[in-house]
N, C-alpha and C positions, 0 to 999 in steps of 0.2 A: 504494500500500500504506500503510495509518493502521498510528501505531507504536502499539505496545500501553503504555500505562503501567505504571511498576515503580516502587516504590521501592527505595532499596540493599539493604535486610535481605530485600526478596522475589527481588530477583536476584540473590542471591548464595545466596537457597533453592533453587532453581531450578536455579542452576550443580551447589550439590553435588547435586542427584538427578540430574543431568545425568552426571556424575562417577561417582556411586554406578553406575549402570545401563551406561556405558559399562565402568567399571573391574570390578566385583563378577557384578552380575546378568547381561550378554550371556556372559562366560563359561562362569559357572555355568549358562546355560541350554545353550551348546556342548556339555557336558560331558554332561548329564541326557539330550541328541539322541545325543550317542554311544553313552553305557550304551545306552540304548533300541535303537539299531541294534546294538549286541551279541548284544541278544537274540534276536535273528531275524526272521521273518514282522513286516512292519510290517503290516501290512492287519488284522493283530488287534491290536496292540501298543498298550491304551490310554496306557502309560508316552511311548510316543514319542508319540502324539497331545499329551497333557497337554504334554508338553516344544514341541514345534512350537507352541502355543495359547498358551505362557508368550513364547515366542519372539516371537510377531506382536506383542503385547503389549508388552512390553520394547523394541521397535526401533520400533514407532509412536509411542508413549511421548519416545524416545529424536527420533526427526522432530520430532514438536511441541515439546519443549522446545529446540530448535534454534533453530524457527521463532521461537518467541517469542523467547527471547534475542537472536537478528538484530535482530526487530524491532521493540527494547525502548526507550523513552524512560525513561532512568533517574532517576530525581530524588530527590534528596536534602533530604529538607524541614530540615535544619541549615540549609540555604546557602539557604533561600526567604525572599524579602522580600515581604510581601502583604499589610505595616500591618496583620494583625488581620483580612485578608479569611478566609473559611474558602475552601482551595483542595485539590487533589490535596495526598495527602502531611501535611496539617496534622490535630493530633490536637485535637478540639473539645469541650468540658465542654454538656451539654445539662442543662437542667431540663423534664422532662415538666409542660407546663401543667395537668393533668387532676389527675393523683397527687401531683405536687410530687417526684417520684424524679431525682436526680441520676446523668448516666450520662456515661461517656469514650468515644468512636469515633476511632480514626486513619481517612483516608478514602484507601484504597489500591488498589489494582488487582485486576480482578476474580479472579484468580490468588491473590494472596497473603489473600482475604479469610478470618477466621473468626472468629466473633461471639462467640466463648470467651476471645480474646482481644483481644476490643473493637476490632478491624478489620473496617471497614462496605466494602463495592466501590462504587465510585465510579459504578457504575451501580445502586444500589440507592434506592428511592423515597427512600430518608432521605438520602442524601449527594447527589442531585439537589437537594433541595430545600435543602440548608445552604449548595450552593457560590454564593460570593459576599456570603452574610451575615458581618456584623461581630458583637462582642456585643451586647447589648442587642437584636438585633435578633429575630425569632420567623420562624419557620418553620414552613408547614405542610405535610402531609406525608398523602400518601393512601396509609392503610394497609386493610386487608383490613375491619377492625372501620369504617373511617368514617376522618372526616379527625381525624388528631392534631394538637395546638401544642407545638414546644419550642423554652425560650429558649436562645437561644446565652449559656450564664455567661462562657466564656474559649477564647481559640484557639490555640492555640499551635504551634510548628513546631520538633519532637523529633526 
């Protein structure tokens, strides 16, 4: 079994939906099954459908965020030492060679990615192609438009 990468701020995301869903959501959906059985004839009853639907959902939900969390390799990029490598976890200053556009990606697990808040998944064509670069160094990157170049400006581990 390969452990899934995390950093601290994605697995402790994680944990509380984890939390949320066991403590909030499975009861609340106990509750909406029982109304529903109140009412009588389930065989027509879309309220207890809907609630059973919400049900499967919430406790599948509830399994996978288990699984991951088991089998989570946490890492903490404060405490990584990788001289200025770009690695899991390090957040890295790019300049687009084309446009000259300055951009920030932390390179995180494919879990905790979203690109709103300048978190790339570590399996995405752009964090494949940076891990291992230093600054100065250039990376290319095959994106949908053709191949890009960007230079690595700074790396850092936040």
């Amino acid at each position: 079994m390969s452990k899934v990468p995390l950093t601290v701020t994605g697995a402790e995301k994680l944990r509380q939906e984890l939390q949320n869903l066991k403590s909030v959501e499975r009861p609340s959906v106990i509750a909406a099954i029982a109304e529903a059985r109140a009412h009588g004839d389930l065989s027509e009853n879309a309220e207890y459908d809907a609630a059973k639907e919400r049900q499967s959902f919430v406790e599948g939900r509830i399994v996978e965020l288990e699984f991951k969390l088991s089998n989570a390799q946490i890492i903490d990029p404060k405490l990584l030492d990788a001289e200025g490598n770009v690695v899991f976890g390090a957040t890295v200053e790019l300049e687009d060679m084309e446009s000259g556009q300055k951009v920030n990606y932390q390179i995180v697990g494919d879990d905790e990615a979203d690109l709103k808040e300048g978190k790339i998944s570590i399996s995405s064509p752009i964090a494949r192609a940076l891990i291992g670069k230093f600054p100065g160094d250039v990376a290319e990157v095959q994106a949908p438009g053709g191949v890009r170049e960007y230079e690595v400006l700074d790396v850092q581990y936040i």
